[in-house]
VOMAR-38210 format. One record per atom (N, C-alpha, C, O): x, y, z. Coordinates in steps of 0.02 Angstrom, whole numbers, plus 50000, padded with zeros to 5 digits. Layout:
% residues N
XYZ
...
//
This chain:
% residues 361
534435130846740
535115132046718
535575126546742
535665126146803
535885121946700
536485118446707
537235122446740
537475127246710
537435120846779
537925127246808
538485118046842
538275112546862
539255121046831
539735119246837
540145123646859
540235128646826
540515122546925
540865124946991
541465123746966
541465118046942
541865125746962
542915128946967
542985131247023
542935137347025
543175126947104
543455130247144
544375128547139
544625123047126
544785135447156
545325133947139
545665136747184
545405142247195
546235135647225
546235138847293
546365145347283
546545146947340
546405151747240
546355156947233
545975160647217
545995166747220
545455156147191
544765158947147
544185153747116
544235148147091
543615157947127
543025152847119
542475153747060
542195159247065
542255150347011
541925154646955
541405147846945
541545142046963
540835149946915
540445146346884
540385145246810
540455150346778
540235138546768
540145139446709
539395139346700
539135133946712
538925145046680
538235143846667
538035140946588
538285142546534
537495135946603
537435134246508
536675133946541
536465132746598
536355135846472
535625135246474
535545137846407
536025139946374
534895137646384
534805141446317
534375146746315
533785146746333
534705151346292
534495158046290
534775162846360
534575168446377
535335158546392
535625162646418
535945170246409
535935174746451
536235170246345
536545175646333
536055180246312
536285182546259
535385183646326
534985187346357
535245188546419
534985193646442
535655185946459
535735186446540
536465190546541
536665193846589
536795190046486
537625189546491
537575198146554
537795198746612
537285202246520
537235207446568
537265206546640
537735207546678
536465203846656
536625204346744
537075197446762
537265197846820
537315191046727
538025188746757
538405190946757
538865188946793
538495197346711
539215200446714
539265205946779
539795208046802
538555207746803
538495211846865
538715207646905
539215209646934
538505201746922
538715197646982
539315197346996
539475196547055
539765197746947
540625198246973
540995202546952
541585202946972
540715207146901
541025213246907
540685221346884
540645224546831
540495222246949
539785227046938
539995233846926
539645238746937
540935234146888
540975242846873
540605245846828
540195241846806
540525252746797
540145256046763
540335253346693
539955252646645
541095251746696
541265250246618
541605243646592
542055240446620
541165241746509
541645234146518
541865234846437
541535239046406
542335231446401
542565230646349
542225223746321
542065218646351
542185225346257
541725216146241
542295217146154
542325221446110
542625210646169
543095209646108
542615203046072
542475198146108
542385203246000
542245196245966
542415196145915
542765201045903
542335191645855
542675190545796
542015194345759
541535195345796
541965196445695
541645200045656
540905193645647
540345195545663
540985188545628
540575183245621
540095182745648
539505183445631
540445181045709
539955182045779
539515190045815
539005190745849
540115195845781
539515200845798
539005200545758
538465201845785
538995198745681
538365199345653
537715197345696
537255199645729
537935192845678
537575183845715
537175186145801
536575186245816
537565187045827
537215188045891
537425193145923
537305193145984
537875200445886
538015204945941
537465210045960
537675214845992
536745209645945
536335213945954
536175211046020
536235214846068
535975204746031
535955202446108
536295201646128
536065201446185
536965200646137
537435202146188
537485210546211
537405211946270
537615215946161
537905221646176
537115224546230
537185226846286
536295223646190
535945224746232
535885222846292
535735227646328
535955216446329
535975215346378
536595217246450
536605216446511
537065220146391
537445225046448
537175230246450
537055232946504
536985233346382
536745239046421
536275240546462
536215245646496
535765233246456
535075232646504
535285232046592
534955232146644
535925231546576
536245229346639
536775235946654
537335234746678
536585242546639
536795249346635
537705249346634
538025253246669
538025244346589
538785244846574
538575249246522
538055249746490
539195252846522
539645258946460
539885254746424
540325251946457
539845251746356
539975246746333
540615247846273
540405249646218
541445246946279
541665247646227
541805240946182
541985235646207
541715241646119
541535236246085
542265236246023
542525241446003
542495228145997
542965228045955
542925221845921
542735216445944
543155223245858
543025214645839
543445214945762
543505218645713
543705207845791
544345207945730
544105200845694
543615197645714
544595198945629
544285193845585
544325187445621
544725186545667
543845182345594
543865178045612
544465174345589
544875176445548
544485166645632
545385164045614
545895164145666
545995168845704
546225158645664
546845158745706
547385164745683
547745166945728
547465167845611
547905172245608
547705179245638
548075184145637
547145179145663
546925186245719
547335186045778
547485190745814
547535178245785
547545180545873
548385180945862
548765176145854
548525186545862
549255191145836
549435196245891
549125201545899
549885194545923
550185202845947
550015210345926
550065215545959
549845209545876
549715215745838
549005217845830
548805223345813
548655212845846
547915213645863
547785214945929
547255217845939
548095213745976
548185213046059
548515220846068
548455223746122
548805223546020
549195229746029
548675233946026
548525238146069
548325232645964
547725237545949
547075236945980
546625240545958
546935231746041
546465231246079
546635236446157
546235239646191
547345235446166
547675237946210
547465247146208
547275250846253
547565248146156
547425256546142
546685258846136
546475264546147
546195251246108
545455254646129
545325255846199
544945260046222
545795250346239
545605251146336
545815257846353
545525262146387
546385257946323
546775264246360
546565272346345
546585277346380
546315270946261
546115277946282
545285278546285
545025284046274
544905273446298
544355272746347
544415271346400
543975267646424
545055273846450
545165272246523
544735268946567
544365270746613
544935261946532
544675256846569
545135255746622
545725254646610
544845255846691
544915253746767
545265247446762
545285243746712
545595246546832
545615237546844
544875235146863
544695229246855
544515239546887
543805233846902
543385231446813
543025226946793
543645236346789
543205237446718
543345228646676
543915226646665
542685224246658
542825216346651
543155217346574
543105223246558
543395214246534
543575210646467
543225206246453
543355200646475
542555207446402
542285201046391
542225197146313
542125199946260
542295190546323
542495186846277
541915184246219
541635178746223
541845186746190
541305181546128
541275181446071
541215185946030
541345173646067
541735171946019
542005165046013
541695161146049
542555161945972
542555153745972
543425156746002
543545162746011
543905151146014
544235150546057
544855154046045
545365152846078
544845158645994
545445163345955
545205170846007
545595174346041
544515171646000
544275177546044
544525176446111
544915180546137
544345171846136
544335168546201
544985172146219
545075177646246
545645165346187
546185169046199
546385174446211
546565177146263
546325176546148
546705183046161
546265191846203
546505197446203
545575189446235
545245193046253
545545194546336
545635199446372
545655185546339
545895184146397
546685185646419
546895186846476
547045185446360
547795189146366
547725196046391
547855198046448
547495199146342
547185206946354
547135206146414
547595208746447
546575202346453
546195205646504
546815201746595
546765202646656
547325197446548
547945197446607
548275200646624
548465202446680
548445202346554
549135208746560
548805218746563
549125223846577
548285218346551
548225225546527
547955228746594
547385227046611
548325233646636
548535235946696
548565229746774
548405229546834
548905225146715
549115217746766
548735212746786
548895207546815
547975215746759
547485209046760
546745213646783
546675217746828
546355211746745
545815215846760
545325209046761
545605203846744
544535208846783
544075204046775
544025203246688
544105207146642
543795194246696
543825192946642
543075187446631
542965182846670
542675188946579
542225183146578
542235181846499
542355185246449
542065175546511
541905172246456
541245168846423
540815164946446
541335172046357
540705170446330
540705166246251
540655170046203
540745161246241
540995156546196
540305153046153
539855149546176
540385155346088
540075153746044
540005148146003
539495147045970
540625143746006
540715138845969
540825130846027
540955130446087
540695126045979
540735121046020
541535119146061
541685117346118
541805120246015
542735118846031
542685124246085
542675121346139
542645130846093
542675134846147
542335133646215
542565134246272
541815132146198
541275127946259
541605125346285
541925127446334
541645118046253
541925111046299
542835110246313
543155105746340
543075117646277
543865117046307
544135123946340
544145125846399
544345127346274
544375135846291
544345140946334
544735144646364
543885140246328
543325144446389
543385143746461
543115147546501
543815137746477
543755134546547
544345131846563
544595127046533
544715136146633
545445134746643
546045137246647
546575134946668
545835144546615
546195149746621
546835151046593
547275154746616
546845146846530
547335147246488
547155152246449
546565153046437
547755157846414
547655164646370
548165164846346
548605161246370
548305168946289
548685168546240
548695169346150
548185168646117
549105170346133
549355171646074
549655169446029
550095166046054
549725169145930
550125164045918
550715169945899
550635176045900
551345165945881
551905169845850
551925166745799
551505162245794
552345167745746
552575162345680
552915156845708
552635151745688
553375155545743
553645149945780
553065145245803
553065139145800
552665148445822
551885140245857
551555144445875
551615150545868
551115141145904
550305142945945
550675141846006
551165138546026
550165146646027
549925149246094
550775147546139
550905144146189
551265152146089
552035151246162
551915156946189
552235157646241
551505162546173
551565169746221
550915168746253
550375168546223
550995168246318
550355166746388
550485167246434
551015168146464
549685166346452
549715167546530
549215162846558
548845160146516
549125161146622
548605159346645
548155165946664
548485171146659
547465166946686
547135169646701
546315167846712
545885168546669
546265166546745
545495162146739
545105167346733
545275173246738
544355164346715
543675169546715
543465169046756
543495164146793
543065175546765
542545175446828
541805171346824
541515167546863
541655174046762
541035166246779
541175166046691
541555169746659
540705160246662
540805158946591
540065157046595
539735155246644
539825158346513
539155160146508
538925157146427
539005159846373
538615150846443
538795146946367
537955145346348
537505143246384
537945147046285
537215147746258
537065141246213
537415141746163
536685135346212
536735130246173
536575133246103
536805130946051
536035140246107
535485140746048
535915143646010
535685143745953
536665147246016
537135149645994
537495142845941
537715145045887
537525140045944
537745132645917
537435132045844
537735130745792
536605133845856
536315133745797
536575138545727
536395137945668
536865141445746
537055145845678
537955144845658
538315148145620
538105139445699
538765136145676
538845131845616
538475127045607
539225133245582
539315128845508
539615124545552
539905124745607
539395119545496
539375108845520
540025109345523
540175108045581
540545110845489
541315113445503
541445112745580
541555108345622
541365119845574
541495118945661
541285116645716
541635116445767
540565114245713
540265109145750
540655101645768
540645097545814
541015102445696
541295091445720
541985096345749
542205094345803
542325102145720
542765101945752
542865103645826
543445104245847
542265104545871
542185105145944
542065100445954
541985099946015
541925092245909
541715086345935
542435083345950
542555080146001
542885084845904
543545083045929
543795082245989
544035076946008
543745089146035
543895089546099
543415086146134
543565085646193
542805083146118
542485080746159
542605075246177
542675073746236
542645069246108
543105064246090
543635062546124
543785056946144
543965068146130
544545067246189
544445068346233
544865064946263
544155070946272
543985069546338
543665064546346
543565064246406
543365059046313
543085051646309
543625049546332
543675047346389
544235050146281
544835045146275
545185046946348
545385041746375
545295052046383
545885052546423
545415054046479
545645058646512
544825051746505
544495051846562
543785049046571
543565048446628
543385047046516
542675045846524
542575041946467
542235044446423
542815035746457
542245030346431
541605031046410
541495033346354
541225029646441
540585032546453
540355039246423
539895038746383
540605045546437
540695049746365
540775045946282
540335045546240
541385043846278
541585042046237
540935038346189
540745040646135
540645031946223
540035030646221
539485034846193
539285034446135
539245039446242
538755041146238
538545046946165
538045049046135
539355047746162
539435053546108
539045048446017
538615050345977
539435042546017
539165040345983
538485035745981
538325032745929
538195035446028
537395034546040
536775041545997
536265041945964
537285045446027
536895052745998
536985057445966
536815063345969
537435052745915
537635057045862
537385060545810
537675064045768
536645058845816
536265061845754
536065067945781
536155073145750
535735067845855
535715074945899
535945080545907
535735086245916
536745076045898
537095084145916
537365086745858
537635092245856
537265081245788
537175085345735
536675089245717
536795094245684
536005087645736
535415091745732
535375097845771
534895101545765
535955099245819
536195102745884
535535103745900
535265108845879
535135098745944
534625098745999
534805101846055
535285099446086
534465107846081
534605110046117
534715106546193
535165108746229
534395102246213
534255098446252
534955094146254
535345093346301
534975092246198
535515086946203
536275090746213
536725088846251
536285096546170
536785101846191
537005102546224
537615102146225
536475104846293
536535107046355
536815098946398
537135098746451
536605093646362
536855087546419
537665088346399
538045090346443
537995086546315
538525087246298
538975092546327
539585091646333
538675097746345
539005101846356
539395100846422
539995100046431
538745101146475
538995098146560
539315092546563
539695091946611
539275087146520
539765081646529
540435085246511
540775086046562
540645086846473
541245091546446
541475094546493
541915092846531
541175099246491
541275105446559
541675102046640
542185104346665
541355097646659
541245095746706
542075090746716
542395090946768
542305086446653
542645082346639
543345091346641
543805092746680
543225093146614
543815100146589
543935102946660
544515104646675
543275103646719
543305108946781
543755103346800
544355104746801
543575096546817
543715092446875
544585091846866
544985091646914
544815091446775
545575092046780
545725096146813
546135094946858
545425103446802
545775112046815
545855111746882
546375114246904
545465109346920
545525109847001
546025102947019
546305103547073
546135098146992
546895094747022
547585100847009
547955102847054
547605102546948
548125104946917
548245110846870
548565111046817
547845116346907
547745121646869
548395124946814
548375127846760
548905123046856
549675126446813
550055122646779
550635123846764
549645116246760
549865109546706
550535107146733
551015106346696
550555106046797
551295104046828
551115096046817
551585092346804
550555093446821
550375086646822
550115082246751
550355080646696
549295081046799
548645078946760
548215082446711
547765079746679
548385088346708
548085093346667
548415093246597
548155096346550
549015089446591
549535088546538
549185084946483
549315086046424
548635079846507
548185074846482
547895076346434
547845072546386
547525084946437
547145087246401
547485089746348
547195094046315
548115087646329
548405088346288
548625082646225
549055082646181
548095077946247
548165072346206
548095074446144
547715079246137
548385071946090
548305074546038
548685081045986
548805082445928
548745083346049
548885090746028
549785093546019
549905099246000
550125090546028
550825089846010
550825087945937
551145091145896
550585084445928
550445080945846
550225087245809
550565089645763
549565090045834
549015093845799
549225099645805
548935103745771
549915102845858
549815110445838
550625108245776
550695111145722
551025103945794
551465103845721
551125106045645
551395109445601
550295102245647
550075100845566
549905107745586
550305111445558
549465111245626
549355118545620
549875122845596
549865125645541
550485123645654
551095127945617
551445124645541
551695129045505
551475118845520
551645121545448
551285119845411
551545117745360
550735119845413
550085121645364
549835128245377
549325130345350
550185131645421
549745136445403
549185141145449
548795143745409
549085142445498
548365145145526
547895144445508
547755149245472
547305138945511
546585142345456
546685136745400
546215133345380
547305136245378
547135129845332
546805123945354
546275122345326
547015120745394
546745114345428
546565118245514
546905121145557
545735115745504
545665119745597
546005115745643
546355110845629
545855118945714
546225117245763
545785108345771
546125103145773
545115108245775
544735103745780
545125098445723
545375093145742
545125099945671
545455096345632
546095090145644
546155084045653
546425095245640
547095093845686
547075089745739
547455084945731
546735089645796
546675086745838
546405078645836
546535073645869
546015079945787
545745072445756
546445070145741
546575065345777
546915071645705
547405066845656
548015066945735
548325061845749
548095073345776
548485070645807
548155065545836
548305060245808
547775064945881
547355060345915
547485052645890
547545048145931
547505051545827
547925046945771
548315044745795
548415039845831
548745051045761
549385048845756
549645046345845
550025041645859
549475048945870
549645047245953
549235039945978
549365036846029
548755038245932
548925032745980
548985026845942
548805021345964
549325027845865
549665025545831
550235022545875
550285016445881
550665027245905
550975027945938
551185022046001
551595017546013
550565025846032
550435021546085
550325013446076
550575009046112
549905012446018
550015005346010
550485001945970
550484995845964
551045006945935
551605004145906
551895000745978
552004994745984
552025006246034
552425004646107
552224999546131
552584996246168
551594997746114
551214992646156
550994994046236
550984990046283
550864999946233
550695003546268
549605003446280
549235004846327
549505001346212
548805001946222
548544996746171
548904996046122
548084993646173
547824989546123
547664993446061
547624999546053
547564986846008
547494989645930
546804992445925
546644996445881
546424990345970
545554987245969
545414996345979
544974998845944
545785000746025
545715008446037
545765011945977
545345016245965
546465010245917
546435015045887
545915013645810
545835017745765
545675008045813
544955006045775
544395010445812
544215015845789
544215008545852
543655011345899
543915021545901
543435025445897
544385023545904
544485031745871
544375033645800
544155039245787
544495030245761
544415030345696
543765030145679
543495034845649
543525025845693
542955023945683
542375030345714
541835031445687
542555032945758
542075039345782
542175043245753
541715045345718
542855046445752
543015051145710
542585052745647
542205057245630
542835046845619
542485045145529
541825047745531
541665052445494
541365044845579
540605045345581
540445051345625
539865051345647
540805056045642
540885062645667
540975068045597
540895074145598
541165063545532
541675067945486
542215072045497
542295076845460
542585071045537
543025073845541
543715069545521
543675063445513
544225072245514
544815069945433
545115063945493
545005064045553
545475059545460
545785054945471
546465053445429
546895049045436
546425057245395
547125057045350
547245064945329
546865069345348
547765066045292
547675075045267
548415073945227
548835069745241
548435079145172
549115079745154
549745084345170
549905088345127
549995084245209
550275086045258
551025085945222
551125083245168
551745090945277
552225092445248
552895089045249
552785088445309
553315087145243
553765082445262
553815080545322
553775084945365
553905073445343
554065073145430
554605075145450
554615076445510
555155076045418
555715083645453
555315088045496
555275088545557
555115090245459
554655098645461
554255099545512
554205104745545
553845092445524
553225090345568
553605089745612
553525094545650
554185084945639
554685085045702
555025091145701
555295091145757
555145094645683
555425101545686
554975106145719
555205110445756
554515105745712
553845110445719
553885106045802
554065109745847
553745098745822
553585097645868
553985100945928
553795102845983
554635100745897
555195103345964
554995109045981
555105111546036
554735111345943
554595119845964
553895118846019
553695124146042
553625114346035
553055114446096
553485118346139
554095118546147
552895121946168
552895119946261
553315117846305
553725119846346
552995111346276
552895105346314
553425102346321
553495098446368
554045103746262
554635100946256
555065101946310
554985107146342
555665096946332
555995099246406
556675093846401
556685087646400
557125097746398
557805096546367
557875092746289
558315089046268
557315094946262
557445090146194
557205085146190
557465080746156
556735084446217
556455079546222
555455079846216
555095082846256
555245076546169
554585076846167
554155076246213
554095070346231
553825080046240
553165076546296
552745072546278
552935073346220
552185067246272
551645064946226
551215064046285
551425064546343
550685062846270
550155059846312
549865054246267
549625055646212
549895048146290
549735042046261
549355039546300
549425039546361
548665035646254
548345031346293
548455024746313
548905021446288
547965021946368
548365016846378
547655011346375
547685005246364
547125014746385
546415013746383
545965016746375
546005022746390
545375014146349
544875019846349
544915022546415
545025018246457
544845030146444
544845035046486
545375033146535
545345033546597
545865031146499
546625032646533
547095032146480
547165027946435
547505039346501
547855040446479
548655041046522
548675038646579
549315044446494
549985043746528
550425047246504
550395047046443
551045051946532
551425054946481
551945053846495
552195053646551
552195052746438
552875051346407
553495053746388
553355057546342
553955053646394
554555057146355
555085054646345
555615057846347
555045047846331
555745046046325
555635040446260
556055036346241
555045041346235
555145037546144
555545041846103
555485047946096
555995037546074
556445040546032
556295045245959
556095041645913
556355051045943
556175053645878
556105047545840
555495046845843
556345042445806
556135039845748
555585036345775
555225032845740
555525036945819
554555031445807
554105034845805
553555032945785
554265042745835
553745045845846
553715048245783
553145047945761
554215051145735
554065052645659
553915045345619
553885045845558
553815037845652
553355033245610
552775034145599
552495032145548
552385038245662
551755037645685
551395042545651
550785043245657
551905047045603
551605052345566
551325050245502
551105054745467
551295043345477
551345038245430
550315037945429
549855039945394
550395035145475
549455034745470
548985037645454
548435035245439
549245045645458
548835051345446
549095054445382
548945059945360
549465050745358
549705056245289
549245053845239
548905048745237
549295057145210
548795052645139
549085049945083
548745047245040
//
């Protein structure tokens, strides 16, 4: 078993990957939270697919198992789905020891993990992540949450898991779709910390399209490992953890006005990733030679590089509404080199709506 450590000065969890782990999800879920009863939330997709071995192995592992599962899609992860998960706990009087467990790609994740912050103030939480994007980001860090119509993920919490439990052989029944779109985040973690990732991703790119299990399991721990090592500088994104946001100022704009589900999150992240270091090398902030060398992976990843997208009003309108925003002013994370990155806030709106130029079609 490949296993990756999260110590954080309040709490300590492991990420396990191996294949055919999730036969185990049971007795890991004994190891950190051994009450009689646990809740298991996943998307409908994924119960087909693999909920006969997950739900058996809790029960092999003598949990009372209550089970729920809503559609797949970013428009699930809704308040209103979180309301109606809230009332399966409650009137199956689930305990605070009683875990919340997650499986599923990173919409489950979320909002399994909201649930399992707020619902009698925080109960154990593990994670069990089906998709590649959930693996190598999601899953790890203790971010939870919800979208509203205004953006993604503004209603949250932090809450970390107790251990996370990632199956490569689970990968195999992922449409090629969502496979490049977990390559995205991987991609970026090349760009804003590991070279050498960055590299290696395109050495073995035919592999982890063939999703070799073997090779899986390496992709995976490089990921993992690159995601823990941020979470433990800066677990509450006061800093360096901001990094892992490359891209994603750009990418949740094209998400909110396109739509949920129209263009994935993986998607998205490719064109912000673009458009940002479009950006960055308009500023002169980073050489031209980077945003060739992104493109160029991307492309041979298949994942989009252009899209038709909605006025840049709309797209800067959408951006103010981050997070991340702080007196009116944009946050960015720009590169400056391969595996360094820097954040920003003081480029003026009109360059940053130039940079929306590259990715339009």
């Amino acid at each position: 078993m490949a296993t990756v450590q999260v110590n954080l000065p309040h709490h300590q969890y492991q990420v396990c990957i191996e294949p055919g782990i999730l036969q185990q999800l049971g007795q890991l879920a004994r190891g950190v939270a051994p009450h009689a009863r646990c809740a298991l939330l996943s998307d409908e997709a994924v119960a087909k697919l693999h909920g006969g071995v997950a739900e058996q192995s809790l029960r092999d592992a003598e949990y009372d198992v209550i089970t729920r599962a809503v559609p797949p899609g970013e428009s699930a992860k809704s308040l209103d789905n979180v309301r109606q998960f809230y009332d399966v706990l409650l009137e199956a009087r689930l305990e605070r020891r009683s875990p919340v467990i997650a499986r599923g790609g990173g919409v489950v994740g979320d909002m399994a993990g909201f649930v399992a912050a707020t619902y009698l103030r925080g109960v154990p939480f593990i994670q069990c992540p089906t998709t590649l994007l959930a693996m190598v980001d999601a899953s790890v860090g203790g971010k939870v949450g919800v979208n509203v119509p205004q953006g993604k993920n503004l209603i949250g919490a932090f809450h970390q898991p107790h251990v996370v439990v990632m199956d490569p052989l689970v990968l195999q029944t992922l449409p090629p779709r969502e496979l490049r779109c977990g390559l995205a985040e991987c991609v970026k973690h090349g760009v804003i910390r590991s070279p050498e990732l960055f590299a290696w991703i395109g050495e073995n790119l035919a592999a982890i399209q063939a999703v070799n299990p073997t090779t899986m399991t390496d992709l995976l721990q490089q990921n993992v490992a690159i995601k823990a090592a941020v979470v433990m500088e800066d677990e509450k994104e006061s800093g360096v953890r901001a990094h892992l946001n490359f891209g994603h100022t750009f990418a949740h704009a094209i998400e909110a006005t396109a739509g949920y589900g129209t263009i994935e999150h993986g998607e998205a992240v490719s064109l912000g990733m673009i458009a940002a270091t479009k950006l960055a090398v308009d500023e002169k902030r980073c050489p031209p030679e980077l945003l060739t060398q992104l493109i160029e992976l991307l492309e041979r990843i298949g994942l989009p590089t252009t899209a038709e997208l909605v006025s840049t009003d709309d797209l800067m309108s959408a951006m103010l509404l981050d997070k991340k925003v702080a007196n009116d002013r944009i946050r960015l994370v720009l590169p400056e080199a391969l595996g360094k990155v820097s954040i920003v806030d003081d480029i003026p709106a009109e360059r940053i709506a130039a940079a929306w130029e590259i990715v339009r079609e």
